[in-house]
Wavefront OBJ file of the C-alpha trace (Angstrom):
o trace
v 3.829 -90.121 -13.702
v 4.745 -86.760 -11.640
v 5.270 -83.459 -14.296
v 8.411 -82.472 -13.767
v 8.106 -78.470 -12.436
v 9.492 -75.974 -15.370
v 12.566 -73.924 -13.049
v 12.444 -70.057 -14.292
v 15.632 -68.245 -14.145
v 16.585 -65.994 -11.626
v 16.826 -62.538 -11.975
v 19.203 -60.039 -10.423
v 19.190 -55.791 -10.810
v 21.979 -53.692 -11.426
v 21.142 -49.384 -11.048
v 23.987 -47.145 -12.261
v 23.893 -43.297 -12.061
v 24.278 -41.670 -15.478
v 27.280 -39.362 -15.294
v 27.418 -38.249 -18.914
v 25.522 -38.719 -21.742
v 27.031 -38.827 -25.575
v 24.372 -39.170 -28.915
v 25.178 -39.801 -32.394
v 22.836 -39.246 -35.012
v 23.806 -41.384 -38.636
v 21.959 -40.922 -41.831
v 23.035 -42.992 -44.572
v 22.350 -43.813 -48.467
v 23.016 -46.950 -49.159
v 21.788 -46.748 -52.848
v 19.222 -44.437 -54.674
v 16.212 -45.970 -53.026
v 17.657 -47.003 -49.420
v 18.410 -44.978 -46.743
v 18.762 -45.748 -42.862
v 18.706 -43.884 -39.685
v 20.014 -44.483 -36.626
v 20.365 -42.638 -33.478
v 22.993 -44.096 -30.674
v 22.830 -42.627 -27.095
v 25.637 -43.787 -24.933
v 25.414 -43.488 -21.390
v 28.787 -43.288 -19.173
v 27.329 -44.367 -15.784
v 28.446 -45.610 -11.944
v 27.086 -48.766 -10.687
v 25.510 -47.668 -7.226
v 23.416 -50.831 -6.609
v 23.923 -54.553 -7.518
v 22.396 -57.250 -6.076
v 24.727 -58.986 -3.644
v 25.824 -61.778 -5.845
v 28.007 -59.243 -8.229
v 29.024 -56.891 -5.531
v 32.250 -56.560 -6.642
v 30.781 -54.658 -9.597
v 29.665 -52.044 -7.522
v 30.769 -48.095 -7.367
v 32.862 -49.323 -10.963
v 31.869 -47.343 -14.406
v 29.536 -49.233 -17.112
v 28.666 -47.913 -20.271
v 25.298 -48.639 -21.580
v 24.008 -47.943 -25.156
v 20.333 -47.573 -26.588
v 19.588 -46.767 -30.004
v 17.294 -46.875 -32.499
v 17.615 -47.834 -36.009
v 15.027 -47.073 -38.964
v 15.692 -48.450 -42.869
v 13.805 -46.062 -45.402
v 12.744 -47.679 -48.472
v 12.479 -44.681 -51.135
v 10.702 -46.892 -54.215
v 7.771 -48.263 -51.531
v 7.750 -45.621 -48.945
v 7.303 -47.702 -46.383
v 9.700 -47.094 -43.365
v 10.904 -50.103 -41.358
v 11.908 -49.675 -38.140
v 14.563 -51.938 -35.959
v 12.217 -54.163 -33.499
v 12.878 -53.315 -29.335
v 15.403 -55.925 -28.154
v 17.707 -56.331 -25.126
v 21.353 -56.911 -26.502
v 22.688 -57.983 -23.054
v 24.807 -57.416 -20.155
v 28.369 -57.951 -19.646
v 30.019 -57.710 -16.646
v 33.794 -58.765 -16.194
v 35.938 -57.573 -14.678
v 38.099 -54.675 -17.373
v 34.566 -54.673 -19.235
v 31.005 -53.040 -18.398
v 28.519 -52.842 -20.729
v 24.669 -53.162 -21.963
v 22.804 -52.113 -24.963
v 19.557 -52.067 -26.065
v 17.274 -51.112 -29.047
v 14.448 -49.071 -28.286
v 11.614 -47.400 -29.703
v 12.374 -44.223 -31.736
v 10.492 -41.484 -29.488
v 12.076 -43.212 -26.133
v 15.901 -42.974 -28.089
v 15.109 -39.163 -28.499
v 13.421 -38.143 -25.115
v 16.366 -39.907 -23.338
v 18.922 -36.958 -23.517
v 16.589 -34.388 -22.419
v 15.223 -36.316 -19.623
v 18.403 -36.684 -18.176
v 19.156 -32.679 -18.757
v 16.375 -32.320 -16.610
v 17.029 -34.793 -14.141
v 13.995 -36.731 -14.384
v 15.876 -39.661 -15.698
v 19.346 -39.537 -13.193
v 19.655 -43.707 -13.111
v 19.106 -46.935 -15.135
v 17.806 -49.894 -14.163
v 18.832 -53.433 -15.892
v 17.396 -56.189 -14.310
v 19.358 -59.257 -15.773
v 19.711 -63.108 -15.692
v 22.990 -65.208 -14.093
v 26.191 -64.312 -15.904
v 27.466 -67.029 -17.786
v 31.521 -66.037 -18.775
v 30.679 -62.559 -18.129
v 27.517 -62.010 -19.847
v 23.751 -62.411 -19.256
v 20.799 -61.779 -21.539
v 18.676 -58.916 -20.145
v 15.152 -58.845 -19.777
v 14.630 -55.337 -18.591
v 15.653 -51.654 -18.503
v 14.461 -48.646 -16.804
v 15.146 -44.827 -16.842
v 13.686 -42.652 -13.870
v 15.265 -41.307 -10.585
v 16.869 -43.654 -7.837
v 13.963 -42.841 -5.607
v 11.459 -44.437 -7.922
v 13.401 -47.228 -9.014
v 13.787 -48.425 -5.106
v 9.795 -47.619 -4.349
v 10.285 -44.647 -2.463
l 1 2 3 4 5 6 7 8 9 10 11 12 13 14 15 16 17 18 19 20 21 22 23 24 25 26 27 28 29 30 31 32 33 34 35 36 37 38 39 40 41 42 43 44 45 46 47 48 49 50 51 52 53 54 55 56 57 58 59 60 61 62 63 64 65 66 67 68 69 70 71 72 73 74 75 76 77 78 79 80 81 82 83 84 85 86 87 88 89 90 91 92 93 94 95 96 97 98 99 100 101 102 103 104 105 106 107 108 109 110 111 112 113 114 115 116 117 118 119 120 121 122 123 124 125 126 127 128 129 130 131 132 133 134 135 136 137 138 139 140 141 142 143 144 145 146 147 148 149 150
């Protein structure tokens, strides 16, 4: 009897130019004992390169949002921190958007990276939209140059 061969998804790549850049920082208390932190960075970009497939996407506005969440456990002092995760992507056509959880240190660096243009563009590479949205399996920060090789 033949195996049947496993298919793999395919993958397409979306690169938007980051036009502004807003950060919220939230400290909470949830009790005596719990408190969390969490640091949103939301990126106002311009899609400048989509794979063929969603060109109509292209030169249109996208927001994208990483953060970082961390829960602080007072009685055990033991600080748990969110796990790195790929929300999605969602492209339709009134609606933009991707998020992402991240690592703490890469959730702070972002904003000054972009200040000093080493990060100008993200990257999301991302699997076939389904109503809209696809899960993503990938996001990059760095300069349009490096993200096409050059």
């Amino acid at each position: 009897m033949a195996r049947s061969k496993k298919s793999y998804p395919e993958f397409f790549r979306l690169i938007a130019r980051i036009e502004t850049v807003r950060t919220m920082y939230l400290f909470a208390e949830s009790d005596r004992r719990v408190r969390d932190d969490n640091l949103l960075v939301r990126l106002n970009c311009r899609i400048e390169y989509i794979d063929k497939k969603y060109v109509a996407h292209k030169g249109e506005a996208i927001e994208i949002t990483v953060e970082f969440e961390r829960r602080l456990d007072l009685a055990r002092d033991d600080p748990k921190f969110g796990k790195s995760f790929m929300h999605g992507l969602t492209l339709k056509k009134n609606q933009r958007t991707a998020a992402a959880y991240i690592p703490s240190d890469a959730a702070l660096a972002i904003p000054t990276y972009i200040a000093s243009e080493f990060v100008t563009h993200v990257e999301i590479q991302f699997e076939e939209l389904v109503r809209g949205w696809s899960p993503a399996n990938h996001v990059a920060f760095a300069t349009m140059d490096h993200l096409l090789g050059e």
